[in-house]
Short mmCIF file of the C-alpha atoms (twelve columns), coordinates in Angstrom:
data_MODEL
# 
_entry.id   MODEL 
# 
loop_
_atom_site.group_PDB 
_atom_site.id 
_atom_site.type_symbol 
_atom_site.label_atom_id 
_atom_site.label_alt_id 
_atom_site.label_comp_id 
_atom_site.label_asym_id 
_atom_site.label_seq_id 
_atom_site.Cartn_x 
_atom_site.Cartn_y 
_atom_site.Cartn_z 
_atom_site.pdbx_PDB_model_num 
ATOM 1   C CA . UNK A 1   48.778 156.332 189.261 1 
ATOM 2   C CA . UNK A 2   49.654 157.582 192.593 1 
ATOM 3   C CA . UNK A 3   52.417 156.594 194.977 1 
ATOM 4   C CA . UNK A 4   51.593 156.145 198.043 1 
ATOM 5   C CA . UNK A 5   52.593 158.659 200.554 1 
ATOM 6   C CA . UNK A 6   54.274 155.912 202.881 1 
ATOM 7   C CA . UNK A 7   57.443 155.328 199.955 1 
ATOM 8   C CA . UNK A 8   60.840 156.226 201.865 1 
ATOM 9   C CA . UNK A 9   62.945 158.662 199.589 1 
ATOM 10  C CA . UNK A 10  66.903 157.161 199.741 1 
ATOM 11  C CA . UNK A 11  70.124 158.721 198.837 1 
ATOM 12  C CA . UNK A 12  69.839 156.571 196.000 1 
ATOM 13  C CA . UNK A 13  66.485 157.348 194.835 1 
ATOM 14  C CA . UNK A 14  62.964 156.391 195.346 1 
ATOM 15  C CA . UNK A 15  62.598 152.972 196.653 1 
ATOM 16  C CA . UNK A 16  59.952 150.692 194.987 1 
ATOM 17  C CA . UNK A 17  56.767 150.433 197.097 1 
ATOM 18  C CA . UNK A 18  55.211 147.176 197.766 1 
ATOM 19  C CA . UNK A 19  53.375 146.427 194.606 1 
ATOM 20  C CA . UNK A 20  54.937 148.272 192.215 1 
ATOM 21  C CA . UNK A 21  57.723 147.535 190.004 1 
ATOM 22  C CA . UNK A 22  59.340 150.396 189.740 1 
ATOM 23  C CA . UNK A 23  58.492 153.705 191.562 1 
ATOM 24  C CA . UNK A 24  55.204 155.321 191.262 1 
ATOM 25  C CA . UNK A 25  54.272 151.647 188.743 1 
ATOM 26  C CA . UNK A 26  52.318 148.621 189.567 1 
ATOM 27  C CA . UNK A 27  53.153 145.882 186.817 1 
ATOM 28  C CA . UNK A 28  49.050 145.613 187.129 1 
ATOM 29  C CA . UNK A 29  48.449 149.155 185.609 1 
ATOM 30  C CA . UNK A 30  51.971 148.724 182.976 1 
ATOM 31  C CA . UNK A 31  49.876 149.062 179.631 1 
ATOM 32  C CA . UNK A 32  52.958 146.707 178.000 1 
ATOM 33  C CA . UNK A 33  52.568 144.147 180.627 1 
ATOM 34  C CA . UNK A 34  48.781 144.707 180.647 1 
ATOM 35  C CA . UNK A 35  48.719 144.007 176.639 1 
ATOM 36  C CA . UNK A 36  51.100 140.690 175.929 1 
ATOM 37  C CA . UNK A 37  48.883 139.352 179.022 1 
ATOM 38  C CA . UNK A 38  45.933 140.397 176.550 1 
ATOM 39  C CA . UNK A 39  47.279 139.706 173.354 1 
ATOM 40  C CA . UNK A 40  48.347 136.422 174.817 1 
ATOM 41  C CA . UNK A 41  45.234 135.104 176.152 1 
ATOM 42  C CA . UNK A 42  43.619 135.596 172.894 1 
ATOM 43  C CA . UNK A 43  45.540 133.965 170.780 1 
ATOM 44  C CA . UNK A 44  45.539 130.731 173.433 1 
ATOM 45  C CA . UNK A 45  42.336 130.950 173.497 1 
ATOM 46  C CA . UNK A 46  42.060 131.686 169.345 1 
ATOM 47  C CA . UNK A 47  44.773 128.147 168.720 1 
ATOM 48  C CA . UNK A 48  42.083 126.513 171.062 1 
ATOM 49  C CA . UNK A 49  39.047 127.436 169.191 1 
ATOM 50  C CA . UNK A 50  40.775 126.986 165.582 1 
ATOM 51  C CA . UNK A 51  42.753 123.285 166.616 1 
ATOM 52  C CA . UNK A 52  39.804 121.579 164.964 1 
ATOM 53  C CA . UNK A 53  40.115 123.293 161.680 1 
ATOM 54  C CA . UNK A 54  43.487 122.503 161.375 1 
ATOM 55  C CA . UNK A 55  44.852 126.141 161.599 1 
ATOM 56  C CA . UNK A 56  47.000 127.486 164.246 1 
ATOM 57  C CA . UNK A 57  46.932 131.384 164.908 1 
ATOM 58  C CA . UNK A 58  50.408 132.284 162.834 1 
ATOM 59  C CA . UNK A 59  48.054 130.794 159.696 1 
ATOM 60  C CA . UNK A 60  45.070 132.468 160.673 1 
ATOM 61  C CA . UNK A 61  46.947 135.696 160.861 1 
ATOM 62  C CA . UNK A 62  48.564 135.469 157.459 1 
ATOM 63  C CA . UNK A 63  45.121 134.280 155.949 1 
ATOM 64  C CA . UNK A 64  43.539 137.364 157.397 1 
ATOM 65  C CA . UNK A 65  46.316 139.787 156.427 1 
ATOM 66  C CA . UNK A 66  46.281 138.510 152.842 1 
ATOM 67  C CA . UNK A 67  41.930 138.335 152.629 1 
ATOM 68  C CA . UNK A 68  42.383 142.522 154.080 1 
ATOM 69  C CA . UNK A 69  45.179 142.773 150.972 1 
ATOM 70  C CA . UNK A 70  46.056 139.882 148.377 1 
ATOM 71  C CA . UNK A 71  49.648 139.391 147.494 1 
ATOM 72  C CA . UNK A 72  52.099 140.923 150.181 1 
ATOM 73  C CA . UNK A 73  55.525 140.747 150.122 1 
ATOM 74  C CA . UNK A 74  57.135 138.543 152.809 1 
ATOM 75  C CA . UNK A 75  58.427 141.997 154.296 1 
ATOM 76  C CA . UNK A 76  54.701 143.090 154.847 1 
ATOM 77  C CA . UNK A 77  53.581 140.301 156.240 1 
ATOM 78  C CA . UNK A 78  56.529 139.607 158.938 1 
ATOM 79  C CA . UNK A 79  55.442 143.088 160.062 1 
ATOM 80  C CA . UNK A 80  51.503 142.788 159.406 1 
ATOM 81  C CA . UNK A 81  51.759 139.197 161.377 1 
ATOM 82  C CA . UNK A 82  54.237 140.449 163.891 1 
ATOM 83  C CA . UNK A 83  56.276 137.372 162.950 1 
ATOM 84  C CA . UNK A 84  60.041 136.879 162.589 1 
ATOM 85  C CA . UNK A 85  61.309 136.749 158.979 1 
ATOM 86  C CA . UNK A 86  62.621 133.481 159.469 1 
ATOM 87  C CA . UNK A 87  59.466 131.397 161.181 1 
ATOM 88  C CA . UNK A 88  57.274 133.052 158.635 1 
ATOM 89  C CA . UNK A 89  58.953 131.636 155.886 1 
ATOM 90  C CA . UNK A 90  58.373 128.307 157.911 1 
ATOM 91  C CA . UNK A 91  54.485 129.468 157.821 1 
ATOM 92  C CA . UNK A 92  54.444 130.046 154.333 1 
ATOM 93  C CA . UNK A 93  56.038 126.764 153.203 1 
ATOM 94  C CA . UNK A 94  53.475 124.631 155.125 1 
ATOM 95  C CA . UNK A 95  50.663 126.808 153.755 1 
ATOM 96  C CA . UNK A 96  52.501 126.894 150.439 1 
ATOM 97  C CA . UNK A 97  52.094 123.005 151.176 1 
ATOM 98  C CA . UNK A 98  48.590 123.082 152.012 1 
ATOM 99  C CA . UNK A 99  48.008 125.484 148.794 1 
ATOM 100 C CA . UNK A 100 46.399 128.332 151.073 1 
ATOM 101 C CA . UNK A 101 48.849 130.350 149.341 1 
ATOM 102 C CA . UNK A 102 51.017 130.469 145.858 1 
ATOM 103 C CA . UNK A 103 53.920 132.881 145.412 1 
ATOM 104 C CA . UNK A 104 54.875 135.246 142.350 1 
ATOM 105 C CA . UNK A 105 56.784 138.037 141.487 1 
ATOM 106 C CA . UNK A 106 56.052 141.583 142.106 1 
ATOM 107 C CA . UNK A 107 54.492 143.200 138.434 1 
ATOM 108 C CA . UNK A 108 56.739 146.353 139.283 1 
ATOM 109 C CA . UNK A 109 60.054 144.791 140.902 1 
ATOM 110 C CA . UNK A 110 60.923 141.122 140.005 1 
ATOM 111 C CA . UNK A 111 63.023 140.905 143.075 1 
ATOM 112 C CA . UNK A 112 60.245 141.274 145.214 1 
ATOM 113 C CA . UNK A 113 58.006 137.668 145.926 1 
ATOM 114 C CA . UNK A 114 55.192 138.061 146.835 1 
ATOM 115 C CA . UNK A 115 52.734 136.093 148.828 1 
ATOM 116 C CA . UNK A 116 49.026 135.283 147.333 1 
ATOM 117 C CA . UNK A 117 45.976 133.367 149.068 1 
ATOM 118 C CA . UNK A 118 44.512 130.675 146.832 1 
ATOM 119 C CA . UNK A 119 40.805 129.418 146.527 1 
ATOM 120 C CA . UNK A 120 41.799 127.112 149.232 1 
ATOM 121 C CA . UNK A 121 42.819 130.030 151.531 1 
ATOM 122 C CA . UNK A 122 39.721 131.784 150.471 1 
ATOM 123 C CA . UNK A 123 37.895 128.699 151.942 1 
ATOM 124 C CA . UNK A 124 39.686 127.943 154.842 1 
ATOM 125 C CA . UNK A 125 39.479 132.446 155.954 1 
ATOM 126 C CA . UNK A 126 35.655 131.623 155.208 1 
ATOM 127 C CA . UNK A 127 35.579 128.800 157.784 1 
ATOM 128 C CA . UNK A 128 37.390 130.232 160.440 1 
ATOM 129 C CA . UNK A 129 36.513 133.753 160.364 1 
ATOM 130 C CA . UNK A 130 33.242 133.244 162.531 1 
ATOM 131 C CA . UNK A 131 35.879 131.722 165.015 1 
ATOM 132 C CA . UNK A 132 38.269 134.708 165.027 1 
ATOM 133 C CA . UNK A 133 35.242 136.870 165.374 1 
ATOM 134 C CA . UNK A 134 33.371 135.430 168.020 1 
ATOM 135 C CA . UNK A 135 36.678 135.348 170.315 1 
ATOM 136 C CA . UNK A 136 36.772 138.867 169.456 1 
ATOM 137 C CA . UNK A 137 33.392 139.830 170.555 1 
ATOM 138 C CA . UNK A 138 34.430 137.704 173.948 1 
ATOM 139 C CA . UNK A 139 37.410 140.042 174.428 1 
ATOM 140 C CA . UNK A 140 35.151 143.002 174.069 1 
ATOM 141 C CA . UNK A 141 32.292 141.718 176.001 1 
ATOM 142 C CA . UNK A 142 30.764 144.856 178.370 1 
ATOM 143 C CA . UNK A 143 32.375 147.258 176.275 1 
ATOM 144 C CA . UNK A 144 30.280 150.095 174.458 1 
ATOM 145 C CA . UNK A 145 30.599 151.102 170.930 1 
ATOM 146 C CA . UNK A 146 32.127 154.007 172.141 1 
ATOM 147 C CA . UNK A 147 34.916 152.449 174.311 1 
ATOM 148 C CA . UNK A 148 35.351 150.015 171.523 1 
ATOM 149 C CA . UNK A 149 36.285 152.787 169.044 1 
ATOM 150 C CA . UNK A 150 37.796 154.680 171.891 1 
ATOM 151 C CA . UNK A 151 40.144 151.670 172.503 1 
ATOM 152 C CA . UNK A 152 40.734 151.309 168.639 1 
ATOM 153 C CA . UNK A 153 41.822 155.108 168.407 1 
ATOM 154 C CA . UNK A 154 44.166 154.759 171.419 1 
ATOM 155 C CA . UNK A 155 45.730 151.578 170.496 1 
ATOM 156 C CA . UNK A 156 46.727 153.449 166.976 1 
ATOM 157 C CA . UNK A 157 47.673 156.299 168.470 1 
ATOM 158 C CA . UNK A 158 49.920 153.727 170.653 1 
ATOM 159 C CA . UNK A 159 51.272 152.187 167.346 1 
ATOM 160 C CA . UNK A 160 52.372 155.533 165.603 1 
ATOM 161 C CA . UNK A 161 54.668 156.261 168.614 1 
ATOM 162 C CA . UNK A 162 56.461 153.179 168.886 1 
ATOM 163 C CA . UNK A 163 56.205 152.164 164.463 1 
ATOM 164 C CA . UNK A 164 59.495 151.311 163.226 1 
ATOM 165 C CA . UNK A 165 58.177 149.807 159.741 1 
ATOM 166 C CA . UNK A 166 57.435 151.528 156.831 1 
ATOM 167 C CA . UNK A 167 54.202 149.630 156.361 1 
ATOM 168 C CA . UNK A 168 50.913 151.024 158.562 1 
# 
């Protein structure tokens, strides 16, 4: 993005140009701003479109991690559901409740519980998947195949610079 030429230079520094939140940056063209504004949209307009079926998106999301995976640790799914340790285990009780999901211990580390969808979960994923996927196609409405892979590939590439977990 270009300034524009008419920015004064201070003894401090550049000043911020009409527009922009910080020199040479609109908050318009700010990929982080650009993507919770994204990200939050479709999940508003996700909880709309799932309300009826009883599911809100922080259940959708574990129902999808665990129907990609069975049986993650709580670890992997905080990270996989971008979801605070604490309110997921909130999630998980209430779906634990609604036996979407059953908990056991890890085969290879008894320490370790992990987190399994049930029948029920199964069911429910089955219902609201066309949901989940039809507000997907929305987002990406216009878009080629090409730009929709191209976007995929840049948004990983976007990941692997800012990962902190262990888990892809």
């Amino acid at each position: 993005m270009a300034r524009p030429s008419d920015t004064l230079m201070t003894s401090k520094g550049p000043e911020v140009a009409p527009g922009e939140m910080a020199p040479g940056v609109t908050l318009d063209d700010f990929p982080p701003y650009l993507l919770n504004r994204i990200v939050n949209r479709i999940n508003t307009n996700l909880g709309d479109a799932l309300k009826a079926q009883g599911i809100t998106v922080p259940i959708y999301r574990v129902l999808a991690v665990l129907i990609a995976a069975d049986c993650r640790s709580v670890n992997e799914l905080a990270v996989y559901t971008v979801t605070e340790q604490s309110t997921l285990s909130k999630i998980l009780a209430r779906m634990e409740a609604q036996s979407l999901v059953s908990r056991r211990q890890n085969r290879k580390d008894g320490r370790v519980v992990e987190i399994c969808i049930t029948a029920a979960g199964r069911s429910a994923c089955e219902r609201i998947m066309p949901i989940a996927l039809s507000q997907y196609e929305q987002a990406m409405a216009g878009l080629t195949q090409q730009e929709r892979e191209a976007l995929v590939g840049t948004l990983h590439r976007v990941l692997d610079n800012v990962r902190h977990s262990p888990f892809p």
